[in-house]
C-alpha positions in Angstrom: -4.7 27.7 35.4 -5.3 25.5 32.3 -7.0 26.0 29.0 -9.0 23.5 27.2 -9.3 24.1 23.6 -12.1 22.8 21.5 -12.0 22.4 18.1 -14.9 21.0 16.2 -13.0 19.6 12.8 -14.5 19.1 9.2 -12.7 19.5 5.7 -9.3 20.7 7.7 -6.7 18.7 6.4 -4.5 21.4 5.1 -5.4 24.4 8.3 -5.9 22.3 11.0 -1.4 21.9 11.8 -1.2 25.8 11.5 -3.8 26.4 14.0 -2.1 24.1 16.1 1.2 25.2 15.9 0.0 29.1 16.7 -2.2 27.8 19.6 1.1 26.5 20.5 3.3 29.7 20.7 0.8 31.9 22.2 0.5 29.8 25.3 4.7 29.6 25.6 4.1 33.3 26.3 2.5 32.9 29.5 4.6 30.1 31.7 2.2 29.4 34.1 -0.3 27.9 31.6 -1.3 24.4 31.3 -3.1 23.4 28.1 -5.0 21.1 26.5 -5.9 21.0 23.3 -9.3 18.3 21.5 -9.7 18.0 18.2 -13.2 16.7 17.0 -13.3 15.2 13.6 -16.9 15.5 12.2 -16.3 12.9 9.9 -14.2 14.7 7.5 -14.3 13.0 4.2 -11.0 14.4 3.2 -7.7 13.1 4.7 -8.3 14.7 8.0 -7.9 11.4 10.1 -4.8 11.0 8.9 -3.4 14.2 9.6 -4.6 14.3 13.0 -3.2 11.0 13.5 0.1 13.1 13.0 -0.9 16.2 14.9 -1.0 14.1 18.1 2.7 12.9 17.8 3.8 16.0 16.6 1.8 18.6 19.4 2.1 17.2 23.1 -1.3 17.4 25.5 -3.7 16.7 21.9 -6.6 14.5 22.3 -8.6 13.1 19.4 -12.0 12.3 19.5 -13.4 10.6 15.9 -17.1 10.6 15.1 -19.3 7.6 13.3 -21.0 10.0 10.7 -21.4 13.9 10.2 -22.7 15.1 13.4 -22.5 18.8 13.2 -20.6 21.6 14.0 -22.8 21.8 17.3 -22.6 18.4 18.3 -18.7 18.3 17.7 -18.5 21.1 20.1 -20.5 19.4 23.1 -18.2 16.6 22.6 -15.6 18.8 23.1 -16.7 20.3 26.1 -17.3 17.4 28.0 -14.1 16.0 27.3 -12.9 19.5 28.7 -10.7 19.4 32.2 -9.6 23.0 32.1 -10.5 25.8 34.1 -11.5 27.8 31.3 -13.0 26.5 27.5 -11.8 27.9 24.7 -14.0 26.9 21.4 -12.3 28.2 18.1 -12.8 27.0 13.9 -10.3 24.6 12.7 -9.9 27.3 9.2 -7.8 29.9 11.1 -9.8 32.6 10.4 -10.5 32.8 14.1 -6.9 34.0 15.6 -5.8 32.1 18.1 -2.9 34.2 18.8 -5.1 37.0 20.8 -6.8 34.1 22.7 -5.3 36.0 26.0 -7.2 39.0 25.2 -10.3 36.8 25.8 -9.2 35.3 28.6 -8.2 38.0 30.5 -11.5 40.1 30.2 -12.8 36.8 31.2 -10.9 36.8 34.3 -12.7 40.5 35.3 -15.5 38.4 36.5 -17.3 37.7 33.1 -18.9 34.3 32.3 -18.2 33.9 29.2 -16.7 36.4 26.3 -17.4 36.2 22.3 -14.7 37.5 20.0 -16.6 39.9 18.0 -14.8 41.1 14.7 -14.8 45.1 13.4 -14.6 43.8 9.9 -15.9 39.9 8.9 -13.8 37.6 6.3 -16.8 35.6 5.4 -18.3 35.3 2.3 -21.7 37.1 1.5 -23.6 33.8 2.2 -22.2 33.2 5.9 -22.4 36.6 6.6 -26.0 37.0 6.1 -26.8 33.7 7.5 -25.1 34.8 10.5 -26.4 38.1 10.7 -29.8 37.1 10.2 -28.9 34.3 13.5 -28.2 36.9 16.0 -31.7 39.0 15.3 -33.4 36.0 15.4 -31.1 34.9 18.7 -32.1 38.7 20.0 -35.8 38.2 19.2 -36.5 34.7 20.2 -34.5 33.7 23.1 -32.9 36.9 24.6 -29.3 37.4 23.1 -28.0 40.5 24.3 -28.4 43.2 21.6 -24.5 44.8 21.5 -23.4 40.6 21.7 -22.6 39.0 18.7 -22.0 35.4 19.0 -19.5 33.8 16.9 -17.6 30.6 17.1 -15.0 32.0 18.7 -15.4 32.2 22.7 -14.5 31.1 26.1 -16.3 30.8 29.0 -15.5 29.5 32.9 -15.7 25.4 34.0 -18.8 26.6 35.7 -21.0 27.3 32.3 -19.2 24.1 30.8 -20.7 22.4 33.1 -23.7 23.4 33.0 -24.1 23.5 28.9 -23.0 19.8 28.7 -26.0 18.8 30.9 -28.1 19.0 28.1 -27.9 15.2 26.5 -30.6 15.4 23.3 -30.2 15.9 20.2 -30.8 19.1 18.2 -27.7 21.0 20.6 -27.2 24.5 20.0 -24.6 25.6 21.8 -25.3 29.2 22.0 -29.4 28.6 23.4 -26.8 26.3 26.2 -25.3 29.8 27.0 -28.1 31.9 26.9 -29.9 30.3 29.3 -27.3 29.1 31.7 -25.7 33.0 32.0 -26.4 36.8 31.0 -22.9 37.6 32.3 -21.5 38.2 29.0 -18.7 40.1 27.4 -16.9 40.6 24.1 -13.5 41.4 23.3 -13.0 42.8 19.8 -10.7 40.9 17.6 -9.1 40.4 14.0 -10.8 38.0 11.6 -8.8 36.8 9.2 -9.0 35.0 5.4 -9.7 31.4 5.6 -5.6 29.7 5.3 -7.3 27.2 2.8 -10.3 26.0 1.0 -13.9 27.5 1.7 -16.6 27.0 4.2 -18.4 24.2 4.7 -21.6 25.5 5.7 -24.8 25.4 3.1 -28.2 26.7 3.0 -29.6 23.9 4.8 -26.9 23.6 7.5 -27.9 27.0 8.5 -31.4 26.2 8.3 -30.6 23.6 10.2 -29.1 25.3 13.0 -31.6 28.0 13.5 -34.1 25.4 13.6 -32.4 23.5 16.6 -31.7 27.2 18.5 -35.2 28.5 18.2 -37.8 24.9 18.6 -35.4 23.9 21.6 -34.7 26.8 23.6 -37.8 29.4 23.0 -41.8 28.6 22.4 -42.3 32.0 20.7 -42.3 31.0 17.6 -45.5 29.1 18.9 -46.5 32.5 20.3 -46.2 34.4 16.9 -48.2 31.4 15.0 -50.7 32.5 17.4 -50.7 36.0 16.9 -50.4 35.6 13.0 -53.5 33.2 12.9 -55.2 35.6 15.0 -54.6 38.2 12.3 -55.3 36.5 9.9 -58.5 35.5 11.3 -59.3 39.4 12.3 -58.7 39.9 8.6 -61.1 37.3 7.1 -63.9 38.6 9.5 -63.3 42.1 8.3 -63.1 41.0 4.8 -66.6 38.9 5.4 -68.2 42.6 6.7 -67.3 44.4 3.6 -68.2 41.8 1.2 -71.7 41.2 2.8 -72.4 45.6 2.9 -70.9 46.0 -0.5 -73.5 43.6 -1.7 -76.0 45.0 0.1 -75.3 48.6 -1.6 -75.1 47.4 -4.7 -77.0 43.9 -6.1 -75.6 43.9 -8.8 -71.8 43.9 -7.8 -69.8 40.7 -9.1 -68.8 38.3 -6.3 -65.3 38.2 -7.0 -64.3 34.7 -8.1 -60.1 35.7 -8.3 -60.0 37.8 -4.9 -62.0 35.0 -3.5 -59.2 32.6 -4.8 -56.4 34.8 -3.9 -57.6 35.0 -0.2 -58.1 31.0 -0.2 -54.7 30.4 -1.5 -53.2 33.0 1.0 -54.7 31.2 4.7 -54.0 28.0 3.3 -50.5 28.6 3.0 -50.4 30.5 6.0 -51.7 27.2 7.8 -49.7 24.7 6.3 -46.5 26.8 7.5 -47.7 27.2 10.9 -48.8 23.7 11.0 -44.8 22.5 9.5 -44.0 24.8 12.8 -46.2 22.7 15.2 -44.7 19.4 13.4 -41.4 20.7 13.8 -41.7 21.1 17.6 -43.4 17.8 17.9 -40.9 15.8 15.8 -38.3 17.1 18.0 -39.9 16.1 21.2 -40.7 12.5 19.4 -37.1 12.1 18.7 -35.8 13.3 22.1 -38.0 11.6 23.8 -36.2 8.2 21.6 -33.0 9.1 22.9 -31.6 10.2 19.9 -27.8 10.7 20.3 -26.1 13.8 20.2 -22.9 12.0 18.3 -21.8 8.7 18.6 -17.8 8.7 19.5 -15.9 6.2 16.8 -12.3 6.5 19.2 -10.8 8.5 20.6 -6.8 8.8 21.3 -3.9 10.7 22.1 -0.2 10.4 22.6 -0.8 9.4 26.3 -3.2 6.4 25.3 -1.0 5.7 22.5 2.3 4.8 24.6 
């Protein structure tokens, strides 16, 4: 059997050589492993292409893949997977604070017949931010495009050649990895593992990468936020119509009653925000469709090397 790690790669420099090295001693437990191991460099503005310049002569079967410009997390990873020749794909951070050390843990309930398993964590090392953000991405993954409910999906996971396969099919841009997952299996485990302290620096995800991502899982993989636009217009609609009655009887009981200049403004101002959100919603889905339908790259690959290539 052989293992094809996948590690997307941004802001590294000083985490990336111990993740190596324990990827490195957990598979000398098992013998009849073979092992890959690609390292995706997002375009790391720090001294990461250095260092993994060095990681390749230093660890054997390392491949690295460099990108022209900041790509994402997401797009780092579909790299990775179709560069992938194992019979199983392991995807893990580049921080440490996913332990690559109980990898086999994974893999074995993967080998009960699973598709693919997500290391899901008793207790999260993240900081407030990340853990909201990704808190509020699996309710919106369980609402929107049918995440199993006890399934938390993290970074950390593994799945079979088969969904690897399938995932890397999809060639626009926008990728979000776990929508590729969702809809290509509902075979899906979890194995409950530790999550550690970051071994350096802090994470590199904002308010607007996050944004970003939810964005690219819910307008490529699900039309129900189209659905609940609808709905919420209707509403809203239903509202002003009921409204409209009790204005027109209230005047007809009493003459004299004042119009109602500010609940008339309030109202106004209310539907026209509503309708220039769900109109940005429209616009999003559109502009995607534009810019897929441009052929928009996923990632463009600046080299690629290892030791191999290198002699």
């Amino acid at each position: 059997m052989k293992i094809s790690f996948v590690i997307p790669c941004y802001r590294s420099e000083h985490t990336i050589e111990t993740v190596l090295q324990e990827i490195e001693s957990v598979v000398k437990t098992r013998t009849s492993i073979d092992y890959q191991i690609i390292l995706v460099n997002d375009a790391s503005p720090d001294g990461l292409t250095s260092k993994l310049s060095q990681m390749v002569e230093k660890f054997k079967n390392v491949l690295v893949v460099e990108f022209t410009k900041n790509f994402g997390q997401h797009a780092a990873l579909m790299c990775g997977i179709r560069e992938a020749d194992g019979d199983i794909v392991v995807c893990l951070d580049d921080d440490g604070q996913t332990p690559a050390d109980q990898v086999f843990s994974m893999i074995d309930e993967l080998n009960k017949g699973y598709d693919v398993i997500y290391a899901n964590y008793q207790q999260s090392n993240r900081s407030w931010f990340r853990s909201i953000g990704s808190s509020l991405n699996n309710r919106m993954a369980e609402l929107l495009i049918s995440k199993p409910r006890d399934i938390t999906m993290t970074s950390y996971f593994c799945m079979t050649k088969v969904i690897a396969d399938e995932v890397v099919k999809y060639t626009h841009a926008y990728p979000y990895v776990g929508g590729l997952v969702l809809r290509s299996t509902n075979n899906i485990g979890k194995v409950m593992v530790d999550h550690r302290d970051r071994f350096n620096g802090s994470s590199g995800y904002t308010f607007k990468s996050l944004l970003k991502l939810w964005l690219n899982g819910f307008t490529a993989f699900s039309v129900k936020p189209l659905r609940i636009a609808s709905i919420i217009g209707g509403l809203i609609s239903m509202s002003g119509i009921v409204f409209g009655v009790y204005t027109i009887i209230a005047r007809l009981l009493n003459p004299q009653m004042p119009m109602g200049y500010a609940s008339l403004i309030a109202v106004t101002v209310f539907i026209g925000g509503m309708n220039m959100i769900l109109l940005g919603l429209v616009g999003e889905y559109i502009g995607r469709m534009y810019i897929s339908m441009n052929n928009s790259p996923q990632y463009v690959i600046k080299r690629e090397y290892s030791k191999h290539a290198q002699d």
